[in-house]
C-alpha atoms as one frame of an Amber mdcrd trajectory, in Angstrom:
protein
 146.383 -62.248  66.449 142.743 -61.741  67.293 141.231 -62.695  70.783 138.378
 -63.410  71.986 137.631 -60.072  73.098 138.730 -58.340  70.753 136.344 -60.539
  68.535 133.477 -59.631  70.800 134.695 -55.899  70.141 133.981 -56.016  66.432
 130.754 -57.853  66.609 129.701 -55.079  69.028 131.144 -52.501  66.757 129.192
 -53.623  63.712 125.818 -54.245  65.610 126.403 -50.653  66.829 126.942 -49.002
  63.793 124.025 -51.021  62.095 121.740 -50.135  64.557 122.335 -46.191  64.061
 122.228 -46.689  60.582 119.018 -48.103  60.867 117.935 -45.410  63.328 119.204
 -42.722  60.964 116.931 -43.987  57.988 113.374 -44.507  59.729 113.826 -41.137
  61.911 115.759 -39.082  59.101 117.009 -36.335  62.141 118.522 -33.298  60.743
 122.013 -33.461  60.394 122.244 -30.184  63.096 120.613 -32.473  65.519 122.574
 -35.468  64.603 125.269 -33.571  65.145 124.590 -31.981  68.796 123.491 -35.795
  69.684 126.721 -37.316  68.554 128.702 -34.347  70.030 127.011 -35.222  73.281
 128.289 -38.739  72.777 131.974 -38.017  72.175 132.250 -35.752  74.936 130.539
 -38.502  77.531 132.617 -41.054  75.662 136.101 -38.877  76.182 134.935 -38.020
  79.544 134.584 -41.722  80.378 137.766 -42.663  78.922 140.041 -40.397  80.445
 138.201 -40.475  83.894 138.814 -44.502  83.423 142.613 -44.159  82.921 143.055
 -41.716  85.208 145.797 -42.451  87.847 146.555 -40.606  91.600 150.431 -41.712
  92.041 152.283 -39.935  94.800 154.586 -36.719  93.928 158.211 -37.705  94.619
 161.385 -35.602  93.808 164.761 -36.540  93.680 167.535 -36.537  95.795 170.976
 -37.461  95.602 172.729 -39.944  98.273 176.198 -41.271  98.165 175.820 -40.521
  94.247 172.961 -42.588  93.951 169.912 -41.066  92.963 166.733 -41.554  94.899
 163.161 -40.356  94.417 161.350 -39.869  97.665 157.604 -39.299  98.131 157.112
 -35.847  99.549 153.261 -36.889 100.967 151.495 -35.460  98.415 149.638 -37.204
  95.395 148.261 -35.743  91.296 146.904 -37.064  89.217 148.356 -38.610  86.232
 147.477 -39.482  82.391 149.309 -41.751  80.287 150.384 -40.423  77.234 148.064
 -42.289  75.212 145.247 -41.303  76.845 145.518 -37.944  75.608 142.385 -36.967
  73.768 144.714 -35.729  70.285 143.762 -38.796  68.216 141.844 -39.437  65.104
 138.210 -40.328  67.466 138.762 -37.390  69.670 139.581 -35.038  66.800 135.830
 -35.689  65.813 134.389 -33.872  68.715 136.223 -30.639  67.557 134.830 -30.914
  64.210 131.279 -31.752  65.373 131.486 -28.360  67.187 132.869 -26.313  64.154
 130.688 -27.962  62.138 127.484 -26.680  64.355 129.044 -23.131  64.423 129.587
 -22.919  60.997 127.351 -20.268  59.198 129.249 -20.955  55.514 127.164 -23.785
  53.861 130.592 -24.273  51.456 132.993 -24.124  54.312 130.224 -26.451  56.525
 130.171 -28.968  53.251 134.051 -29.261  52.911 134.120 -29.858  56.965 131.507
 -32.859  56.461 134.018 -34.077  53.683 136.901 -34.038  56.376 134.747 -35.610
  59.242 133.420 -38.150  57.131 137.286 -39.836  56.099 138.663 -39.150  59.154
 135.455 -40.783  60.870 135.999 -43.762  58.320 139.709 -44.194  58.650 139.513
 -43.625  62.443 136.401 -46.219  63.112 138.242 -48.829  60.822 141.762 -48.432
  62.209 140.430 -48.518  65.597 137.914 -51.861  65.180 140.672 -53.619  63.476
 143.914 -52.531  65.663 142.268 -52.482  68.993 144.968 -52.612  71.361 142.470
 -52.833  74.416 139.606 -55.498  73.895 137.301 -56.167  76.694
């Protein structure tokens, strides 16, 4: 089910998040800071990934010929996202929260964000390292 990439993926995964971890405890940031930095990070990542998947595909439109319908290129060209690049998913959701979370002047409201983020974050990071669909 696995291959080797995908393998490769989760080893890379786990040395990531063991590294920040690590980070985290001998720097101890402030979480506002921690949050701006991975903000930063989720927008450069979601930048990255849609500017990767990103296709220009020529406009056509259609036209009908002896009942058969034909699309012909009219010369010009858009671009065009696949469906499941859309940034709506549980990773991307994230970068929303982060910036609630840093506008946020309610310490209760903040607190019962950071109780959202932090499932989500765990469901998300698990689903994706363990159903990667893409592996390098």
């Amino acid at each position: 089910m696995f291959s080797t990439g995908h393998f490769f993926f989760i080893l890379l995964s786990t040395a990531a998040i063991l590294a920040g971890v690590a980070a985290c405890k001998k720097i101890q940031p402030p979480i506002r800071k921690l949050l701006i930095v991975c903000l930063c990070l989720g927008l450069l990542s979601e930048v990255s990934k849609i500017l990767g998947s990103i296709e220009i595909v020529p406009v056509v439109e259609p036209a009908v010929e002896n009942g058969v319908l034909l699309y012909r290129e009219t010369g010009a060209y858009t671009p065009y996202l696949e469906a499941e690049h859309l940034p709506f998913e549980l990773c991307s959701l994230q970068i929303l929260f982060m910036l609630f979370a840093l506008l946020l002047r309610n310490p209760t409201w903040r607190k019962r964000l950071y109780a959202l983020m932090y499932t989500t974050c765990i469901v998300g990071a698990g689903m994706a390292i363990l159903f990667s669909s893409e592996a390098p």
